[in-house]
C-alpha positions in Angstrom: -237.4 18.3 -60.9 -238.4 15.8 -57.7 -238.7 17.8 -55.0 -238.7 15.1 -51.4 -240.0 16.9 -48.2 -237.8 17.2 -45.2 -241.1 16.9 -43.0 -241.9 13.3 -44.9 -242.9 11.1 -41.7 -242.1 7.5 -43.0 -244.4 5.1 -40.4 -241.7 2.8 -40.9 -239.5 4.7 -38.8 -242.2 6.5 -36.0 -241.4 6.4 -32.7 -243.2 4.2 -30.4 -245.4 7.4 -29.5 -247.1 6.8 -32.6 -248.1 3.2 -32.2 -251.8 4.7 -32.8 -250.9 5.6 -36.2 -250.2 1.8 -37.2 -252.7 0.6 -35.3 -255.1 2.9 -37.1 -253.2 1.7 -40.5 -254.4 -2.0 -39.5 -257.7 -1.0 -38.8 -257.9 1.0 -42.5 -256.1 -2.6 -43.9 -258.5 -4.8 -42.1 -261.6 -2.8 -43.1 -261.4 -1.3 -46.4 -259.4 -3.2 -48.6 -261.1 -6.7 -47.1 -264.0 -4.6 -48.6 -261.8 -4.4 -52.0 -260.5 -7.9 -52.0 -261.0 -11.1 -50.3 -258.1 -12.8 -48.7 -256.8 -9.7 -47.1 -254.3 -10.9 -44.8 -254.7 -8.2 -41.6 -251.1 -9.0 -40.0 -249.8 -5.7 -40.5 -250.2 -2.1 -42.4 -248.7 -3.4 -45.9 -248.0 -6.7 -46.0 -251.6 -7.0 -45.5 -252.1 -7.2 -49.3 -250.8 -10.3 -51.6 -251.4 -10.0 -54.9 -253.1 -13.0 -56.6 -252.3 -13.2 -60.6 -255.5 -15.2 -61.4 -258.8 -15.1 -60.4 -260.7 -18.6 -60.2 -264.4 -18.8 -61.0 -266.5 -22.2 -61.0 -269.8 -22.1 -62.9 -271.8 -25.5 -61.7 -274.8 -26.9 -63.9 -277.0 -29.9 -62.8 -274.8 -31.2 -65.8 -271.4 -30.1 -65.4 -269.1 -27.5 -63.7 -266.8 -25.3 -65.8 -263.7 -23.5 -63.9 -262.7 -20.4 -65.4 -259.2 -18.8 -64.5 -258.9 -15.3 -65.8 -256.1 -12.9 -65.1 -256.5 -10.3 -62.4 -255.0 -7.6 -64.3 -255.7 -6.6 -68.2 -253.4 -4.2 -70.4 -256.0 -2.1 -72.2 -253.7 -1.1 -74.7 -254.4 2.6 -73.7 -252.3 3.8 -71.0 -254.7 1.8 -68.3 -254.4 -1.4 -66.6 -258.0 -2.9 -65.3 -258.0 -4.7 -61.9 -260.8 -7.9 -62.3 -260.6 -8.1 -58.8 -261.2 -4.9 -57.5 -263.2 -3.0 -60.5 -260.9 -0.5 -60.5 -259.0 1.1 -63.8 -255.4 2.1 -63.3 -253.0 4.6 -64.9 -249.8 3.1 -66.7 -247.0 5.3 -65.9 -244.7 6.0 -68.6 -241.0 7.5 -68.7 -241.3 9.5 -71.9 -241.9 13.1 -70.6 -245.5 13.3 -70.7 -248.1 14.0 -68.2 -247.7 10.2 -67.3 -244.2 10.2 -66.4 -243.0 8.1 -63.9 -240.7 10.7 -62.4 -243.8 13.5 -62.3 -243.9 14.9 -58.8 -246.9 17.5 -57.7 -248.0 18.4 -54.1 -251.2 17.8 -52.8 -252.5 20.8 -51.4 -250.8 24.2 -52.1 -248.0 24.8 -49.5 -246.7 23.3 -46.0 -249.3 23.4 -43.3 -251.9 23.3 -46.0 -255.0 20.9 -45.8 -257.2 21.5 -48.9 -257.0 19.5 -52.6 -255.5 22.6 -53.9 -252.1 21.3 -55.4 -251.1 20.7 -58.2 -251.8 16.3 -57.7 -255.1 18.1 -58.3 -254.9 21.7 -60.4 -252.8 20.3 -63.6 -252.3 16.3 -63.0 -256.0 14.8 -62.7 -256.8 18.4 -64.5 -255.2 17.1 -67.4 -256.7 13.8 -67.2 -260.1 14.7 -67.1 -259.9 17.6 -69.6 -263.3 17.0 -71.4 -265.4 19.1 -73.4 -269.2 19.0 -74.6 -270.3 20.8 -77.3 -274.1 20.1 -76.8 -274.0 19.2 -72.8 -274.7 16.0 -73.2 -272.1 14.3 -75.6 -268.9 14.4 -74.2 -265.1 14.1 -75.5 -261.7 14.2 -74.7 -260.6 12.8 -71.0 -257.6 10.5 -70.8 -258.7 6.8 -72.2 -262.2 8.8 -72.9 -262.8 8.6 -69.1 -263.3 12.5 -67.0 -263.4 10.8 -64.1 -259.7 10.3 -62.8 -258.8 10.5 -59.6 -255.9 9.6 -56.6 -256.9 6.5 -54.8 -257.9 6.0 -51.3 -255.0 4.4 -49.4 -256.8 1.4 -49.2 -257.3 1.5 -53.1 -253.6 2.1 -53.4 -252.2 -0.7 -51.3 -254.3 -3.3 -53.4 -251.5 -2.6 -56.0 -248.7 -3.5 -53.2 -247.2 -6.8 -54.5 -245.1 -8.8 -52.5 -243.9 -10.7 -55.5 -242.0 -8.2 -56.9 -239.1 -6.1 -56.5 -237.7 -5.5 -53.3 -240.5 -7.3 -51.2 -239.5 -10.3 -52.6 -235.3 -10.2 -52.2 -234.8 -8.7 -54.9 -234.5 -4.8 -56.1 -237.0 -2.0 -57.3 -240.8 -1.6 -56.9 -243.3 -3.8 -55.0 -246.0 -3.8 -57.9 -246.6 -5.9 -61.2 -244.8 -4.5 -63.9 -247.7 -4.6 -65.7 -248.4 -1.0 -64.3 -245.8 0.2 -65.9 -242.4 1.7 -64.9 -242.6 2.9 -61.2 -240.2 5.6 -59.2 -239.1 2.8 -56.5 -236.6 5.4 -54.7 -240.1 8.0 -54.5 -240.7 8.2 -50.5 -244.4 8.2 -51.4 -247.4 7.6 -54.2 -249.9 10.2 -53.1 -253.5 8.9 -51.7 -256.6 10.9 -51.8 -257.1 10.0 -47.8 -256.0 12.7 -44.9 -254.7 11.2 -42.3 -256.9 12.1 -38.7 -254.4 12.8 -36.8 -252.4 14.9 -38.9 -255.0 16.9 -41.1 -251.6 18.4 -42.7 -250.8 15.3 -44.1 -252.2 12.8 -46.5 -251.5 8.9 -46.5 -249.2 7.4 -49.1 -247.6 4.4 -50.5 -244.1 3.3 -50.6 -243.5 0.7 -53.2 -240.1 -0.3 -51.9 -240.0 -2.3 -48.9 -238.8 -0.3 -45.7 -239.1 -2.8 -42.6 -241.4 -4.7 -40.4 -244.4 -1.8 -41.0 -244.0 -2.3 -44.5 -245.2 0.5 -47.3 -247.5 2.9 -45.3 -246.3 6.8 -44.9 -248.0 10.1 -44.6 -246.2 13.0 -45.7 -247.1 16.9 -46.0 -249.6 18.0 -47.8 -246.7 20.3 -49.4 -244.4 17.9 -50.4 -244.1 17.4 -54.2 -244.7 13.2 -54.3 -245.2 10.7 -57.0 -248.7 9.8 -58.3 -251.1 7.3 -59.8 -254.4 8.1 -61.2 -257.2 5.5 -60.8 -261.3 5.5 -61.6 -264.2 3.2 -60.8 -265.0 0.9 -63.8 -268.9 0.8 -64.6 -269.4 4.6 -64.7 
């Protein structure tokens, strides 16, 4: 069962005390997933991300130039959705029960107040993910997709997903992402990060992936609270 935590501070609602907080969002936006993705636009802590479908490469010759247009993102056809533009491999959520159910919820560290990567985001979700074996040392098996490197995103990994195009962010209802990523918890206050945030080392930096005002889909939350997640890896390892 979903468990939301009363101590959840949605940015989108912060006092003006707190204006550091977004600016320091801006700065994380501007910096890091600029470094992702080109055309970040840096007006604000999540609108800073639109989502382009295709990616356009031109190949010139001193006899001819060939334009190639490839989609951004790929269905693998096991559980994972690739990201061309970013070289990152996604989990596809599911709602069917499993370990990749949309509606999962797990806490990042292991009670309220707490700052390590001791909960269970970490213990059973990626646990289960990267569950490999090697019966010689060297060969190795098992892993979700075969990969036993899984892993929550950095914040600024997690708000390349944000789409603007979809769901609520676009007039409409239900989750800012592609669909393509499978089902998505829209009413979760937060898709767990692997970033702490600076200022409150009890708290971690999350993703909302409904839209919820001017500030957009930035939150921390405590490290306590049970949250939605998303499991992600770096392609060429």
């Amino acid at each position: 069962m979903k468990v939301i935590a009363p101590l959840l501070l949605l940015l989108v609602a912060v006092a003006p005390a707190n204006a550091g907080v977004r600016a320091k969002c801006r700065r994380i936006c501007r910096r890091e997933i600029a470094a992702l993705m080109e055309g970040c636009i840096a007006d604000g802590a999540a609108t800073c991300v639109s989502v382009p479908s295709t990616i356009t490469t031109t190949t010139t010759t001193t006899a001819s130039s060939t334009t190639t247009t490839t989609l951004r993102f790929m269905d693998n056809g096991d559980g994972t959705v690739t990201d061309h533009q970013t070289g990152l491999q996604w989990e596809k959520k599911t709602d069917d029960g499993t370990a990749h159910d949309k509606d999962n919820a797990y806490s990042w560290s292991t009670d309220y107040g707490g700052t390590s990567p001791n909960g269970t985001a970490f213990t059973s979700f990626l646990a289960s993910l990267n569950g490999c074996v090697s019966s010689d040392g060297v060969a190795v098996t098992g892993g979700f997709a075969g990969y036993c490197d899984w892993r929550l995103p950095t914040i600024a990994e997690l708000q390349t997903i944000v789409d603007t195009s979809h769901g609520s962010c676009a007039g409409g209802s239900g989750a800012c992402i592609d669909p393509i990523f499978g089902p998505t918890a829209a009413e979760s206050p937060i898709y767990w990060s692997g970033t702490t945030s600076a200022e409150f080392p009890d708290g971690a930096w999350g993703v909302v992936f409904i839209k919820l005002g001017d500030d957009g889909n930035l939150a921390t939350g405590s490290k306590g609270a049970f949250e939605q997640v998303r499991a992600v890896r770096s392609l060429g390892r």
